[in-house]
C-alpha positions in Angstrom: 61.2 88.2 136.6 61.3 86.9 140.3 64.5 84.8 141.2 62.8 81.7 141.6 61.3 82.0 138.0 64.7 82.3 136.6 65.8 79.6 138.2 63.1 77.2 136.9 63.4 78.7 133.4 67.3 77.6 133.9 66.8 74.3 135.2 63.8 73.3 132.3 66.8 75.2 129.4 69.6 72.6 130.7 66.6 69.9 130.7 65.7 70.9 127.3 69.2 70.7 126.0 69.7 67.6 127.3 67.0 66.4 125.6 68.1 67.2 122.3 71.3 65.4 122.8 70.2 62.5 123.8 67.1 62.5 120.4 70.4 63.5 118.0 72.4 60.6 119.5 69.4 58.2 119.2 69.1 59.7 115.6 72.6 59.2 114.6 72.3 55.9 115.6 69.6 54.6 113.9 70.3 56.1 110.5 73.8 54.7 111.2 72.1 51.2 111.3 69.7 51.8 108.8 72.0 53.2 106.0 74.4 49.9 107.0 71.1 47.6 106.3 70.9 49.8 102.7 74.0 49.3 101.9 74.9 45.9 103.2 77.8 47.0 105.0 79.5 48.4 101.9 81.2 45.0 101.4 82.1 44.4 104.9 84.2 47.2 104.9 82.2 50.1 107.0 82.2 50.8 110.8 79.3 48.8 112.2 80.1 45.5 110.0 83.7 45.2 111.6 82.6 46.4 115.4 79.6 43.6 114.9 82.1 40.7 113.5 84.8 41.3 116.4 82.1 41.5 118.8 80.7 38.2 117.4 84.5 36.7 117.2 84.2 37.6 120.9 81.2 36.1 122.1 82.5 33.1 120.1 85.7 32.8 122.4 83.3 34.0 125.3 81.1 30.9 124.7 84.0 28.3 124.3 84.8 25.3 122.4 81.6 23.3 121.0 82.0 19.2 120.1 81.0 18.6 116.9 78.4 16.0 115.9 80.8 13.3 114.5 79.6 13.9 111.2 83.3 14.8 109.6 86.8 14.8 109.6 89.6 16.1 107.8 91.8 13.6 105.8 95.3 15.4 106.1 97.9 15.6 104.4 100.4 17.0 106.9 104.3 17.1 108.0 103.9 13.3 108.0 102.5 12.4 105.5 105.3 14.6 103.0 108.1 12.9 104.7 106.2 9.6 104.7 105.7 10.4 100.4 109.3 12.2 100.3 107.3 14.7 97.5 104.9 17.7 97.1 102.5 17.7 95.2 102.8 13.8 96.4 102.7 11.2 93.6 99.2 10.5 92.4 99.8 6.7 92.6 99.6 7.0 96.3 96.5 7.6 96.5 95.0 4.5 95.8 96.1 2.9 98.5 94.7 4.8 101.1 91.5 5.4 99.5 91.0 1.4 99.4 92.0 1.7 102.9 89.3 4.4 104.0 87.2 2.3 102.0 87.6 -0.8 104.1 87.3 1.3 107.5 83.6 2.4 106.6 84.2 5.7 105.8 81.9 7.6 104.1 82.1 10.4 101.7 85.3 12.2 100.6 85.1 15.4 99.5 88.8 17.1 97.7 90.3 20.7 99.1 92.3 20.1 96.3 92.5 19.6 92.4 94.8 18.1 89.6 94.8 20.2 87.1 97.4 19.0 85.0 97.7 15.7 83.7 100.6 13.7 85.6 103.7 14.2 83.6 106.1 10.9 83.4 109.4 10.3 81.8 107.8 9.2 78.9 107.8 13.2 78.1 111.5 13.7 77.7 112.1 10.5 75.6 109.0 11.5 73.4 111.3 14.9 73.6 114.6 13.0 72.2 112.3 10.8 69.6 111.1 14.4 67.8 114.4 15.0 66.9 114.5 11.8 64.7 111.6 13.0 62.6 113.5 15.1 60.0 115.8 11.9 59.5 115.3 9.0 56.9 113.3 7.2 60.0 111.1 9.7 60.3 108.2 7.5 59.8 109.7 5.1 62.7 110.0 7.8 64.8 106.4 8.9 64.6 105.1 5.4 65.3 106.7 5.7 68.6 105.7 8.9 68.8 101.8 7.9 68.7 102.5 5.0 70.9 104.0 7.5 73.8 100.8 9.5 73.3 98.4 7.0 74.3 100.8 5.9 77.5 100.8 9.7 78.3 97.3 10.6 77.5 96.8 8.7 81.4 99.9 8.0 82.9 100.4 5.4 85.9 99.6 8.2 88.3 96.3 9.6 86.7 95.4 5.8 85.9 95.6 4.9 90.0 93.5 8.4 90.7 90.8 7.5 88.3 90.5 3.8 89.7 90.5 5.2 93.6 87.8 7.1 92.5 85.6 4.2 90.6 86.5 2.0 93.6 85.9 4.2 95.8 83.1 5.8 94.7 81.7 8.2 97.0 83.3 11.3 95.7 83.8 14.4 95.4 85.8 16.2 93.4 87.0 20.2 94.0 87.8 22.8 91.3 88.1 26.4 92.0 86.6 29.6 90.3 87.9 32.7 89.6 85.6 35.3 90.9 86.6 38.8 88.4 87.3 39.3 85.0 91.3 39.9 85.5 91.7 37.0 86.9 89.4 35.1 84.7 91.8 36.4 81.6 95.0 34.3 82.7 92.8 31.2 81.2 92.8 32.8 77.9 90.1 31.7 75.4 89.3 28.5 77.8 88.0 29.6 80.8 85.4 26.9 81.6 87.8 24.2 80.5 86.7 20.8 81.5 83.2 22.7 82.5 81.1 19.8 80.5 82.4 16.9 82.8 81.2 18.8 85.5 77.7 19.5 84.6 76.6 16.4 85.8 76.8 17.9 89.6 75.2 21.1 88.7 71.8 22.3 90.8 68.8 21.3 89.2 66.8 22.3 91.9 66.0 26.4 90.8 63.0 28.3 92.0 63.3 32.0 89.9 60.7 34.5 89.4 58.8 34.4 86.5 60.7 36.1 83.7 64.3 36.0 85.6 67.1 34.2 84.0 70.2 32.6 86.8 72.5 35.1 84.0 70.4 38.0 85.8 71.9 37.8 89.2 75.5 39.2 88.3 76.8 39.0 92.3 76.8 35.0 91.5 78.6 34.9 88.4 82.1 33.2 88.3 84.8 33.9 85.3 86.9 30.9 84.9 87.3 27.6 86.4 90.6 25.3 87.2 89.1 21.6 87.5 90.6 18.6 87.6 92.1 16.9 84.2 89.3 15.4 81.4 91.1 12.3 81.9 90.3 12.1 86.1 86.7 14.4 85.9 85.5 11.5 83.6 85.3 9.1 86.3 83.0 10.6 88.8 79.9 12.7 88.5 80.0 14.6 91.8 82.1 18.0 91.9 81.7 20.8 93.9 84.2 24.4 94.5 86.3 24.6 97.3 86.7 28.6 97.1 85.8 30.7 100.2 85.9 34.3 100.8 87.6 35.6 104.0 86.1 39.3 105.3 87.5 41.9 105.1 89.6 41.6 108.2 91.1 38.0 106.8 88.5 35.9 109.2 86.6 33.1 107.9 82.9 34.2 108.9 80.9 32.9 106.1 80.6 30.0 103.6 79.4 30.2 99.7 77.1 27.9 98.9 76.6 28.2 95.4 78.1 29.9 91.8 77.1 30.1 88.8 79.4 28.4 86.3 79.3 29.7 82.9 75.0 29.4 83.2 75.4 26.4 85.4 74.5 26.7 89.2 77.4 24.7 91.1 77.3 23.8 95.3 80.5 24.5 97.3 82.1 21.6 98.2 80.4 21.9 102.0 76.9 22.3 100.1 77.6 18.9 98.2 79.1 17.0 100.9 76.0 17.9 102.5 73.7 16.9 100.0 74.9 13.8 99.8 75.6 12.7 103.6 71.9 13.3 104.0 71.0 12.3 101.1 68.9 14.9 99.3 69.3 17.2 96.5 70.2 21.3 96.4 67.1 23.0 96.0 67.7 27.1 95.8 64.9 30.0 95.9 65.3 33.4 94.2 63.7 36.4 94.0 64.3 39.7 92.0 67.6 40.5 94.1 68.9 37.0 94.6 69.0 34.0 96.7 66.5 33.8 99.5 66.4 30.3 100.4 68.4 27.4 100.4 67.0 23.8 101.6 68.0 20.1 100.9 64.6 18.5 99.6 64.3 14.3 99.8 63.9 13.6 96.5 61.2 10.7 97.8 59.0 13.6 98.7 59.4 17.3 97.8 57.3 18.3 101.1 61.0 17.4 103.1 63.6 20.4 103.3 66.2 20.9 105.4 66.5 24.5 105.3 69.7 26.2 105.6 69.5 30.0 106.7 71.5 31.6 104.3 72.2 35.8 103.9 70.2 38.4 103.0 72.0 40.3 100.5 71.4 37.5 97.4 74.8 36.0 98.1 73.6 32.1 99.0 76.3 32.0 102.3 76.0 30.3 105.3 77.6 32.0 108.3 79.6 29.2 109.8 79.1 28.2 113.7 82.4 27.3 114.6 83.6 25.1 116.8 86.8 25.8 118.1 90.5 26.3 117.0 92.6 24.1 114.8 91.8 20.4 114.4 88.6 20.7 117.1 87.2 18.9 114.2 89.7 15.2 114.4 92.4 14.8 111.9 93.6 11.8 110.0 97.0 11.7 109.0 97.0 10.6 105.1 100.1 8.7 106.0 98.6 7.1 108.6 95.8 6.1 106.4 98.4 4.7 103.9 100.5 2.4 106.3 97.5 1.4 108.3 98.9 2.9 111.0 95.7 4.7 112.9 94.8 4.1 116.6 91.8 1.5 117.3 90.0 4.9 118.3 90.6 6.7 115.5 89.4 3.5 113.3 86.7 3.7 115.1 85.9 7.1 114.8 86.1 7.2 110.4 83.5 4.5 110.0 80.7 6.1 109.0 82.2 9.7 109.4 83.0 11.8 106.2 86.1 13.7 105.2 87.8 16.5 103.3 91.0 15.3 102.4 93.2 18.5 102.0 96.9 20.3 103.1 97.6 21.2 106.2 101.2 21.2 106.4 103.1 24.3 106.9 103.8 25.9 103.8 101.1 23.9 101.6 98.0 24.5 103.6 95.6 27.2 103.0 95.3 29.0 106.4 91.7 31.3 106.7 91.7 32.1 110.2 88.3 32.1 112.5 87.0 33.9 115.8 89.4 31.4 117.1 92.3 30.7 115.6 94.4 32.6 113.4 96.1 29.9 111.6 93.1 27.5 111.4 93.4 25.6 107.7 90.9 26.7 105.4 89.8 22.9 105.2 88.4 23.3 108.5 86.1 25.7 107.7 84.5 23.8 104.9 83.8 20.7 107.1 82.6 23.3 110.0 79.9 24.0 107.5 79.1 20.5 106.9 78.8 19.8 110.4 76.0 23.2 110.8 74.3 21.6 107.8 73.8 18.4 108.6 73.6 18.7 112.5 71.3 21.8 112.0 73.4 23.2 114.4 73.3 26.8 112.5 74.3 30.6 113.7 71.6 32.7 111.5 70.7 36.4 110.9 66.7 35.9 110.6 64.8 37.8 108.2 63.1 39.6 111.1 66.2 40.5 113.2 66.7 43.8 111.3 63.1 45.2 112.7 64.3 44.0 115.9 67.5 45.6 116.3 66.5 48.7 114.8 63.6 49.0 117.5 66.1 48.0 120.5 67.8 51.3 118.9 64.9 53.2 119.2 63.4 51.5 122.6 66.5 52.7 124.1 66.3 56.2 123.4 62.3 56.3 124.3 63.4 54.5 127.5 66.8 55.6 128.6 67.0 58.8 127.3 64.8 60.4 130.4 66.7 58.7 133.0 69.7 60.2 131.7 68.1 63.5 131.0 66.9 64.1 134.6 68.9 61.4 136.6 71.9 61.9 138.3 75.5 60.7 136.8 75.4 58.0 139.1 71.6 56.7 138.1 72.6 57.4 134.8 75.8 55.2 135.3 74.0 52.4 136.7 71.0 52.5 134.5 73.3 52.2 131.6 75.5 49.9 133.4 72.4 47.0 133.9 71.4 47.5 130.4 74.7 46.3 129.2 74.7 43.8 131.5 71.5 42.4 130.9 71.5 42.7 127.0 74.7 40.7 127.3 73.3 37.8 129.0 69.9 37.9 127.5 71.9 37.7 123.9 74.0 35.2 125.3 71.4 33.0 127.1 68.2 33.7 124.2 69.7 34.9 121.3 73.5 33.5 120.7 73.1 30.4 122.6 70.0 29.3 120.0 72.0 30.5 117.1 70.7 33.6 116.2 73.4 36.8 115.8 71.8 39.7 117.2 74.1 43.2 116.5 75.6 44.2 120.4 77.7 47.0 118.8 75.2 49.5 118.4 73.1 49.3 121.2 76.1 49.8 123.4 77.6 52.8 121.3 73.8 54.5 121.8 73.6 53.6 126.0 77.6 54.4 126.2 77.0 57.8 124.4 73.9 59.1 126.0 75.9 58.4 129.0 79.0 60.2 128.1 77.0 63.0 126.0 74.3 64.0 128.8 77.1 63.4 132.0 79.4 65.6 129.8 76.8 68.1 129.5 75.7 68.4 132.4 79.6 68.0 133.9 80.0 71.6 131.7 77.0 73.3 133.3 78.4 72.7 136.3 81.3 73.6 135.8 80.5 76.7 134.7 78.3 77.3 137.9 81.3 76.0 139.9 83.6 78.7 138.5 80.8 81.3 139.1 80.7 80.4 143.0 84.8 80.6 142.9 84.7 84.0 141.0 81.9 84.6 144.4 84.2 83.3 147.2 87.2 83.1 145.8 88.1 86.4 147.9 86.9 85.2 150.9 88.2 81.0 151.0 90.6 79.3 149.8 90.3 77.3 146.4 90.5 74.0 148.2 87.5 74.9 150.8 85.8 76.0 148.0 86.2 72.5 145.6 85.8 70.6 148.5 82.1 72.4 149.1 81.8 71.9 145.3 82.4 68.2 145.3 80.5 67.4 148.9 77.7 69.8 149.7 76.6 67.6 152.6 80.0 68.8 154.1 78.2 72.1 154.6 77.4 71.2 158.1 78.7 71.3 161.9 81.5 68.9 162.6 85.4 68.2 162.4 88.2 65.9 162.9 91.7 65.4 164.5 94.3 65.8 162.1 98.0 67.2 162.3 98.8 70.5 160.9 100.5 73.5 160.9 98.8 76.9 161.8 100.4 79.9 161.3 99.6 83.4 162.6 101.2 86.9 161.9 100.5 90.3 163.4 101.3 93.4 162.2 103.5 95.3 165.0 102.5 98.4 165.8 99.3 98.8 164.9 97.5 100.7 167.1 99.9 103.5 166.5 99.4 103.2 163.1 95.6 103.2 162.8 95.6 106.3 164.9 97.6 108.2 162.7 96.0 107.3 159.2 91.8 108.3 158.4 89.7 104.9 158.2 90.0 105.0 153.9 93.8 105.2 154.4 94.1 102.8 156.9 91.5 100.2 154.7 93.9 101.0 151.6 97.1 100.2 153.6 95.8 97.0 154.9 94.5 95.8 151.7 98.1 96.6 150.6 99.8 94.2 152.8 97.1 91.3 152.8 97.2 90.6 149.2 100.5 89.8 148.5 100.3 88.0 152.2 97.1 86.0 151.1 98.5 85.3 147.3 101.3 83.4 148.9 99.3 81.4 151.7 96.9 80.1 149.0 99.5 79.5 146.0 101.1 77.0 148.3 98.0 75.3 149.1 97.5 76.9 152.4 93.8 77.9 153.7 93.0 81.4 154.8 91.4 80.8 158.0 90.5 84.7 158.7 92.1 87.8 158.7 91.6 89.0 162.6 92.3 93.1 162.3 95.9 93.1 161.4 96.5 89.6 162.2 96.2 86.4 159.6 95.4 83.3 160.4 96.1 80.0 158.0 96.7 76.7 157.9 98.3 73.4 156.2 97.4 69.9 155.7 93.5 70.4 155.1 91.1 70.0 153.7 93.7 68.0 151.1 96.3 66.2 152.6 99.3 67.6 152.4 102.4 65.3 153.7 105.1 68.3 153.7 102.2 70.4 155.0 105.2 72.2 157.8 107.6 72.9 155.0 105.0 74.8 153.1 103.9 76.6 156.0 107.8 78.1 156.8 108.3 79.2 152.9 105.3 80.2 153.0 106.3 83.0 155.9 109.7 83.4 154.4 108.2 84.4 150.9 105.8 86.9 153.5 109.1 88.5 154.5 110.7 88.9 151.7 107.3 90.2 149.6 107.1 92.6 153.1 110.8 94.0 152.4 109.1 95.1 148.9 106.3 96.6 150.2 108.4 98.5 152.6 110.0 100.0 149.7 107.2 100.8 148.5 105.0 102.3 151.2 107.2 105.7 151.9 106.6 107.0 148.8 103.4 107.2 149.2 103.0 108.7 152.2 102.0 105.5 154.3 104.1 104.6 157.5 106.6 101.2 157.2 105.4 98.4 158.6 106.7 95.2 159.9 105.0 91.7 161.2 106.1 88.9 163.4 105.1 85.0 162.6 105.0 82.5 164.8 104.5 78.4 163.6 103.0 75.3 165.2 102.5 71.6 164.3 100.3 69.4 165.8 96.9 67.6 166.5 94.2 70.4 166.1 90.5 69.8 165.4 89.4 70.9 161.5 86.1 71.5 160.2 82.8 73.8 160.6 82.6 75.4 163.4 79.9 77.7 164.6 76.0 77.6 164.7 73.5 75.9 162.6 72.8 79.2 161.1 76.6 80.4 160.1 79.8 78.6 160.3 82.9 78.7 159.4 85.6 76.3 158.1 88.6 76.6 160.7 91.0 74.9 163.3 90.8 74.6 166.9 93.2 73.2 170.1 96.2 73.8 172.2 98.3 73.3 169.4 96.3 76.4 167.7 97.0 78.5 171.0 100.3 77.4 170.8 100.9 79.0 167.4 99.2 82.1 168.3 101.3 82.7 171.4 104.7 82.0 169.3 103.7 85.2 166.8 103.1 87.1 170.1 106.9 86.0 171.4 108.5 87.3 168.2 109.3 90.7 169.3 110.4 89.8 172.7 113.3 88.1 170.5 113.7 90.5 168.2 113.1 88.0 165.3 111.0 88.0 162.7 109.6 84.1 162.8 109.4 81.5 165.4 108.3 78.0 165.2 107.8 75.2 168.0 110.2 72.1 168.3 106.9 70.1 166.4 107.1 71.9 163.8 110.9 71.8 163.7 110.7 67.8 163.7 108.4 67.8 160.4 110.7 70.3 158.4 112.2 68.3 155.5 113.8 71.7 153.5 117.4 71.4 153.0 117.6 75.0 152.5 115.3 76.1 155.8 118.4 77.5 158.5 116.9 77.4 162.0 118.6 78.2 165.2 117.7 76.7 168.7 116.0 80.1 170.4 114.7 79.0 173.9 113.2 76.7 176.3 109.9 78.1 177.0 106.6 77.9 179.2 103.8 79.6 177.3 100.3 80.8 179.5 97.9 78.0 179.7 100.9 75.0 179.1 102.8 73.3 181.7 105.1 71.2 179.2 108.2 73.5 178.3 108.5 74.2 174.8 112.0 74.5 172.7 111.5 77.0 170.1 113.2 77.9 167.0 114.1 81.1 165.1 113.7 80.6 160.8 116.8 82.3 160.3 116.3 84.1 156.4 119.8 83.4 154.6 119.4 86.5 152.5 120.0 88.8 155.8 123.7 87.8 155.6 126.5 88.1 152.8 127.4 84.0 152.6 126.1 80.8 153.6 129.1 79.9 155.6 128.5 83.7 157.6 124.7 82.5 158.3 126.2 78.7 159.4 129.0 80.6 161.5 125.7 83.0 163.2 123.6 79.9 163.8 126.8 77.5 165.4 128.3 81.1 167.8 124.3 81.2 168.9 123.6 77.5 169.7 127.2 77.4 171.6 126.1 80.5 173.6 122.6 78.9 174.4 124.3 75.2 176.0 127.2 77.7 177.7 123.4 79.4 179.2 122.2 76.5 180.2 124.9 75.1 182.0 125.3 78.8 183.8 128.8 79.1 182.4 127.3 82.8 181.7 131.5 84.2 180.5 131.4 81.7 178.1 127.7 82.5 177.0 128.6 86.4 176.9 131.3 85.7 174.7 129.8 83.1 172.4 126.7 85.9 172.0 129.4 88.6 171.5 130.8 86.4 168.8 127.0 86.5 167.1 126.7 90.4 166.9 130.1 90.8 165.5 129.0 88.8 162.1 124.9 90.8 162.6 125.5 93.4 164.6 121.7 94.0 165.2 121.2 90.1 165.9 118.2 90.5 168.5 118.5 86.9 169.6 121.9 87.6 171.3 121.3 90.9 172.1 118.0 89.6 174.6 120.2 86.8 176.2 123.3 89.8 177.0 120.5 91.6 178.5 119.1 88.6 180.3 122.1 87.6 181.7 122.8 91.3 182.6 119.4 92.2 184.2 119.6 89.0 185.7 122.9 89.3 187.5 123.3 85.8 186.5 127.5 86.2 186.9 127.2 87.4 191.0 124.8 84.3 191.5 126.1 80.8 192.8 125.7 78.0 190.7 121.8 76.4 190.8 121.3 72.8 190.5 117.4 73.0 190.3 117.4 75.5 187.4 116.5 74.2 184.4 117.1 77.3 182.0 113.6 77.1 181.2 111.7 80.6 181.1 108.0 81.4 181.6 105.8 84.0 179.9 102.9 84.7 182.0 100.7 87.2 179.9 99.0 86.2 176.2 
């Protein structure tokens, strides 16, 4: 098989692959979404039911605050009004007075978030208590004449009596009870628990459409087991009742409203249902089929054609998900104190004629707090009347009966359609691609779905675009970088890692070009060599090289450094490119000093089998040097270029002259940072093919002496020998130089100047103004 075949077999594998990804991520997403729809979210408790609540908490917050329609308030009883009544559960007496004065405002209809349970329990019950004890006396029969007459007092006391007249007065009513929704808790009632269920059946739904042969005992979901209403005494005196329970999910936010229960075999509205009903004045009708509730309207009783629909659920439940309207008390408040004492604003009296209210607690540590998308310690009263206002303002947030097809084909329409682009698409198109998607699903579900009420899932449309995303780019980021590490296992022995990543990661920099940047170069030659490769056969000589470069080359690339070439003997590398490397100098002078002391090694080594000691010279320079491909369109190379790279060069060459091992310029002297890098202040030089003089530096190695303070007390006899040169004070210089050999007594730095100023006969020549110490290398 040709090359080229191989590599379009390749090419159509990776495709391939990536193809099955991206179908077993569309897959695991729509069985994902179609099990949830099976199984109705496993009671709000699986993955995709709590991502899709938060995100619609979110796009609630997102969407802002909402005025309601003016429709309701809530008639509080709050901090003021329990220091206004000094009492909690305040006296039932009280009551009265500011029903009569809702009455007079023009409110409308009152619906209870609470319930008295329990008749009122006066005095009366502690003297009845004291009269008992008479009975087994001789006035027994007194005694239980009183007795009968306490009875009647207490069968209603004062409190209950003023409750039962608000109400009559009053008259638009409605009074709560609560259910108990299981059997355990249903048991605490004992043998009675529908007590007081008769009084109530007055309010019960009439209004049942069932399928033929299905009884309302048949849809177990709706079934309560146990009420707490209010007392025989107080239900008597109104027909209009309604429960005031409400589930929170599973997460503790109010999302939803119930709607309807069934009571013992009587079908009872919420109290946000019945408030409803009778603010628009029509009558709960409710359709079933084999599962449960499908439909719930409010029919005109003038004309059974009329229904105000209410979207409820589809799993049977009869719930209304709530459109709220903001945090606590967006929905006005009316202090019950303030109702009491007359004591509400001219706005506020303006406001309650013809508005309804739920009067319930909202004072800390009475009020029932069931938090919403906005707030978390929203009172549950608030939610009820929320519900109203979506009822009777048709202002509803629904899940239509048709939205499961539709999100289940957006699942599907975004695998048929996205899938490709990220199969054979770039990261980048890939990124974007998924990128506008999200964007524009979010604003077409904000702008045509959320903004008209309808609740579209987000969650799992962006789990399937995010993973086909991450799944293909993480594919295809593995191929690559398997091929990557196949071209580093190719080149590695010819560039340097970074040359090679940077290839990797910008092909188009595979072309002619450079730029100005500082560096160091360094170069080292072996010394020598000629005499060396004449006396070793070509294998020998390859073997010995290759001996000394990889140790040499191991070093320049482990701190970073690139391998420019090896030039026979001589290596060339540099620092600060293609990364940026701020300390770029420093790198390059441990780099040379680790060079020596691996060379030591080696020389250890060599001998023994039968290969001649070698040594090297290196010589440093900093500066501005050109970077980049250099060559022919056909072959390039990646490399530096510049005086400063001459420079560098012509340092290594200077090494023996001194008798030292490395050399750096002043520049690169200035950008040492190295606490532990000793240099000594060599000479003032004039390199072939520079004008400038150049001060140069010997890196003295610290581990040539015994101490520190012996390598300090070399460097300080040199530089003292060097200004006694320079200001011709040459006795002063021999003796400073002197001074060096006698702590490294084969110091070649001293031993050149002794045989400079010897050669020189600089001691039988007058003093010269004009020279300026500086010395001049002519040759390369």
């Amino acid at each position: 098989m040709s090359d080229q075949k191989a590599g379009v077999l390749a090419k159509l594998k990776k495709k391939l692959v990536s193809f099955l990804i991206s179908c077993g991520l569309v897959g695991t997403c729509t069985g994902m979404l179609w099990h949830h729809y099976r199984t109705g979210g496993n009671g709000g408790d699986d993955l995709i039911t709590k991502m899709e609540n938060s995100l619609l908490d979110l796009r609630f917050r997102f969407r802002g605050e909402r005025q309601p329609s003016g429709k309701m308030g809530i008639l509080a009883i709050d901090e003021k009004s329990l220091q206004r009544f000094g009492r909690w559960p305040i006296a039932r007496k009280e009551y009265e007075k500011a029903f009569a004065n809702l009455k007079a405002l023009g409110a409308e209809w009152v619906g209870f978030d609470v319930v008295w349970s329990e008749a009122e329990r006066p005095l009366l019950e502690d003297v009845k208590a004291e009269i008992e004890t008479l009975k087994t006396t001789e006035d027994a029969d007194e005694a239980q004449a009183s007795l009968d007459q306490i009875d009647k007092v207490m069968e209603a006391s004062l409190g209950d009596q003023s409750v039962a007249r608000m109400i009559k007065n009053y008259e638009k009513v409605v009074l709560g009870f609560f259910y108990y929704a299981s059997k355990e808790e249903g048991k605490a009632l004992g043998d009675t628990p529908f007590k007081g269920k008769e009084a109530m059946e007055a309010s019960a739904i009439q209004g049942l459409i069932l399928p033929d042969g299905k009884e309302l005992k048949d849809y177990e979901p709706l079934k309560a087991f146990g009420i707490v209403g209010n007392t025989d005494f107080i239900a008597s005196h109104t027909e209009n009742f309604a429960f005031f329970n409400n589930e929170s999910d599973a997460d503790a936010i109010m999302r939803w409203v119930t709607l309807v229960r069934n009571i013992d075999g009587t079908l009872m509205p919420s109290l946000s249902m019945k408030l409803a009903a009778k603010i628009t004045g029509r009558e709960p009708v409710i359709f079933f089929d084999q599962y449960g509730i499908t439909d719930v309207s409010l029919m005109n009783p003038n004309d059974d054609t009329d229904l105000l629909k209410i979207p409820v659920d589809h799993t049977g439940y009869g719930r209304i998900l709530i459109n709220h309207y903001g945090p606590d008390k967006t929905i006005p408040h009316y202090s019950l104190a303030d109702v009491y004492d007359g004591k509400l604003t001219e706005e506020q009296k303006r406001q309650i004629k013809g508005r309804s209210l739920i009067l319930g607690p909202t004072a800390i540590a009475i009020n029932d707090q069931r938090a919403n998308p906005f707030d978390a310690g929203i009172n549950g009263v608030e939610n009820h009347a929320a519900a109203v206002e979506n009822i009777v303002s048709q202002t509803f947030m629904r899940r239509t009966e048709n939205i499961y097809v539709t999100e289940l084909l957006i699942v599907l329409g975004i695998g048929i359609f996205f899938a490709p682009i990220m199969v054979i698409g770039k990261a980048a198109v890939s990124g974007i691609a998924a990128l506008l998607f999200l964007v524009g699903y979010y604003y077409f579900d904000k702008y045509m779905w959320f903004g008209k009420g309808e609740w579209v899932y987000m969650g799992m449309p962006f789990i399937e675009i995010t993973s086909l995303y991450i799944g293909n780019t993480l594919y295809k980021y593995m191929v690559e970088e398997r091929e990557k590490r196949k071209v580093k296992g190719a080149f590695g022995h010819y560039l340097s890692p970074d040359v090679i990543d940077q290839v990797l990661e910008d092909p188009e920099g595979l072309k002619l070009g450079g730029e100005k940047k500082e560096l160091t170069v360094f170069f080292s030659d072996v010394r020598g060599f000629t005499t060396i490769s004449e006396s070793l056969s070509p294998e020998k000589l390859c073997e010995l090289m290759n001996e000394y470069f990889t140790p040499m080359t191991s070093i320049i690339l482990r701190s970073q450094g690139v391998l420019d070439k090896y030039i026979g003997d001589a290596i060339m590398a540099f620092w600060g490119a293609p990364n940026k490397l701020e300390d770029h100098a420093d790198r390059a002078v441990y780099s040379a000093i680790a060079m020596l002391s691996a060379l030591d090694k080696l020389r250890v080594d060599l001998p023994k089998r039968d290969f001649p000691v070698i040594d090297i010279g290196i010589g440093l320079n900093t500066g501005l040097m050109s970077v980049g491909n250099m060559g022919s369109g056909e072959r390039f190379c990646y490399t530096v270029m510049g005086d400063s790279v001459n420079l560098g060069a012509r340092l290594e060459g200077l090494t023996k002259k001194y008798g030292i091992k490395i050399m750096i310029s002043e520049f690169t002297k200035r950008k040492i940072t190295g606490k532990d890098i000793f240099t000594r202040d060599l000479d003032d030089i004039k390199v072939k093919g520079k004008n400038e003089p150049v001060r140069v530096f010997e890196v003295v190695r610290p581990d040539l002496l015994k101490s520190e303070s012996a390598l300090k007390n070399l460097i300080g006899e040199f530089e003292a020998g060097r200004e006694a040169y320079r200001k011709q004070d040459w006795p002063k210089a021999e003796k400073h130089f002197i001074a060096c050999l006698m702590i490294k007594p084969d110091d070649g730095p001293a031993n050149f100047y002794l045989k400079d100023i010897e050669e020189e006969q600089y001691k039988s020549k007058p003093f010269d103004e004009a020279w300026d110490g500086v010395r001049v290398f002519k040759h390369k």
